[in-house]
Every structure is written in C-alpha cells, then in structure tokens.
C-alpha distance (Angstrom), angle and dihedral (degrees) to the residues before:
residue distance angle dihedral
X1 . . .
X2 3.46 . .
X3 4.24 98.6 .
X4 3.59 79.9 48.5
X5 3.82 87.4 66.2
X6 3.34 104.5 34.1
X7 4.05 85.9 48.4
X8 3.80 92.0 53.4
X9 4.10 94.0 46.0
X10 3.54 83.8 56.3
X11 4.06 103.5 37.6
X12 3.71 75.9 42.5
X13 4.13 90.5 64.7
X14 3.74 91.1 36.1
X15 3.86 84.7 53.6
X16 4.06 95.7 47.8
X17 4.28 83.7 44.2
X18 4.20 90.2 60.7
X19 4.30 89.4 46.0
X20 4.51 82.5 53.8
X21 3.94 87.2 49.0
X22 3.55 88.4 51.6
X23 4.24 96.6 36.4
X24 4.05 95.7 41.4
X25 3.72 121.2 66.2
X26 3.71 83.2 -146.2
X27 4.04 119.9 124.9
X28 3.89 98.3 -126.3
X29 3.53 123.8 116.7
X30 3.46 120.8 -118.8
X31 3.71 105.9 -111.8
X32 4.34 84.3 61.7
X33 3.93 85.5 63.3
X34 3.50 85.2 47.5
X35 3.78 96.2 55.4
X36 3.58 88.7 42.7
X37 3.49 102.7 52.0
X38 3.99 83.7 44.8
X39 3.33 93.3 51.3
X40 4.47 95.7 49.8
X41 3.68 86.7 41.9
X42 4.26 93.4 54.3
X43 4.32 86.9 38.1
X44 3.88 94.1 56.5
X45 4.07 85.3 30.2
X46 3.89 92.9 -130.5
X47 4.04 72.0 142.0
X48 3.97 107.0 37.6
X49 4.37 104.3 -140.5
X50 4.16 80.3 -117.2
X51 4.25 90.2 65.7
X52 4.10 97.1 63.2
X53 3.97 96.5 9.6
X54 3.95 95.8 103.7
X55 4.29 99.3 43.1
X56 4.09 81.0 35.1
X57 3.79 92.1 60.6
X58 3.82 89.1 41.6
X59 3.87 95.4 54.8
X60 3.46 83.3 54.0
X61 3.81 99.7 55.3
X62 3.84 88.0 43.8
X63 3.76 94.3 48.2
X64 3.91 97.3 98.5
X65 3.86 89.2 62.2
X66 3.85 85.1 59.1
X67 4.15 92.7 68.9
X68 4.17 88.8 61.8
X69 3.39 96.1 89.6
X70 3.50 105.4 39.8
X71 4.16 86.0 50.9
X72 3.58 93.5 48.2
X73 3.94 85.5 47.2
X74 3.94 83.2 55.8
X75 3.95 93.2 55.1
X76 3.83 84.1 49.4
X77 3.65 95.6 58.5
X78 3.77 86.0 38.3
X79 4.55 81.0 123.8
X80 3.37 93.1 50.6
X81 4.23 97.0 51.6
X82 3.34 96.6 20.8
X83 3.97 85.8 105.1
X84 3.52 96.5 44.3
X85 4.07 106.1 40.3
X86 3.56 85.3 120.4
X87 3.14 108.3 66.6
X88 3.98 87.0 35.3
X89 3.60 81.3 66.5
X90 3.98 98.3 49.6
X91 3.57 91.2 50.9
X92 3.67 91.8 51.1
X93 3.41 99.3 53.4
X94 3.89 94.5 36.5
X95 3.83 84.2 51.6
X96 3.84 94.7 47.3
X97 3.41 97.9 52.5
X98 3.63 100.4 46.8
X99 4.06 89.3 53.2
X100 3.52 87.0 47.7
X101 4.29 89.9 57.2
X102 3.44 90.6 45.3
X103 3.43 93.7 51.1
X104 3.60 95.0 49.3
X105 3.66 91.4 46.0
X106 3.95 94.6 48.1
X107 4.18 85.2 48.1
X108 3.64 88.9 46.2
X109 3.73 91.1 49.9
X110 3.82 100.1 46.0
X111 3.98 86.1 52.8
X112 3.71 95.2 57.0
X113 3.83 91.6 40.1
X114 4.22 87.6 52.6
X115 3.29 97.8 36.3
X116 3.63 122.6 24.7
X117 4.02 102.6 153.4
X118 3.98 72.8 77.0
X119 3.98 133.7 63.9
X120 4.08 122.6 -150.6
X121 3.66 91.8 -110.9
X122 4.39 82.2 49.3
X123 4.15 85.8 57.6
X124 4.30 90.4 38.5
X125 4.05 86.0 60.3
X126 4.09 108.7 104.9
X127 3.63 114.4 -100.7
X128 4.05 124.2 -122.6
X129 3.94 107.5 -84.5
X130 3.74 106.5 -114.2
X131 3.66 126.4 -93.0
X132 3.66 124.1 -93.3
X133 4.12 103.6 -75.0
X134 3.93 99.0 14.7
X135 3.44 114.2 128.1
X136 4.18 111.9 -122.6
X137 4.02 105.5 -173.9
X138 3.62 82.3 166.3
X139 4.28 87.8 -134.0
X140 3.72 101.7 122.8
C-alpha cells in the first residue's frame, strides 16, 4: 500500500506538470514541471524524501526499459532517416559530449562551492580501502 502512495504523490506531480504545459505559454515539456514541482515540494519538505523515496528509487532501476519504445519507434521510421543517419549520428555524439562537459563542469563547480577547504584533484585522490569487515558497495 505504501508504493501505491508514494506512486500517486508522484503521478500526482507528473499529473499537475501536464495541466502547467497546457496553462503556461511556456515551451517546456511537461515532465520538467514535474521535476520541478517535485523538486520545491522535497526542498521545503511539503513531501519529506521518506514519502516517494522507495517507488523513486524503483523508477530509477526500471528506467532503461523506458528507452524501448522510443528505439523501436526509431527502427520504424528507419524510411524516413534512413538518408540522414549520419548526421543523426554527429549530432548525437556532438550532443553527448557537450552534456557530458557541462555536467562535469556543473559537478566540479558544486564541489568547490560545498567544499572549498578541498580542490577537485583533493576529491579525485583514491580513498583508504575499507577495513577488514566493512561493507564497500561502492554506491556513494
């Protein structure tokens, strides 16, 4: 019953995202208002983390399964870019690896701002291997 609550708080805020699409003459899709909204409501914890941690964490694992459709969409419309896969390529990449730097730079940035008795090349160091009967999952 729980993940039946935490999965309706957050299809909930997913559902009051789509109504903003449709209210604001902005150009952002409805799942960013979503992630917004989700986001304010966690930050002021009108939603404590612990009310749509579990199903959160589980939408997460499941994510990969998401990206089926939209690649067997893509071998559907294989006619209409067969002639242009190339450059569908390019972009990709060209795309990938500038989200990837601004990641990185963002990360970077958010360490030094948190931290700054520490450098990035500081936090890039190794850590200690654990002691005998500590559990390292390596997760966090």
């Amino acid at each position: 019953m729980k993940y039946l609550k935490q999965f309706g708080i957050i299809l909930v805020l997913s559902f009051i995202g789509e109504l903003l699409n449709h209210v604001l003459p902005l150009p952002v899709p409805s799942s960013i208002y979503g992630i917004i909204l989700m986001f304010i409501c966690l930050k002021t914890e009108l939603i404590p983390l612990e009310e749509v941690d579990e199903t959160g964490r589980f939408l997460i694992e499941i994510m990969p399964l998401m990206f089926i459709p939209a690649a067997v969409g893509l071998l559907e419309a294989w006619n209409i870019i067969q002639s242009v896969w190339l450059q569908y390529l390019a972009v990709t990449a060209v795309s990938t690896v500038f989200v990837m730097a601004i990641a990185g730079r963002a990360t970077q940035y958010m360490i030094r701002r948190t931290s700054p008795q520490q450098s990035v090349t500081e936090l890039d160091q190794p850590e200690e291997e654990p002691a005998e009967g500590d559990c390292d999952y390596g997760i966090f």
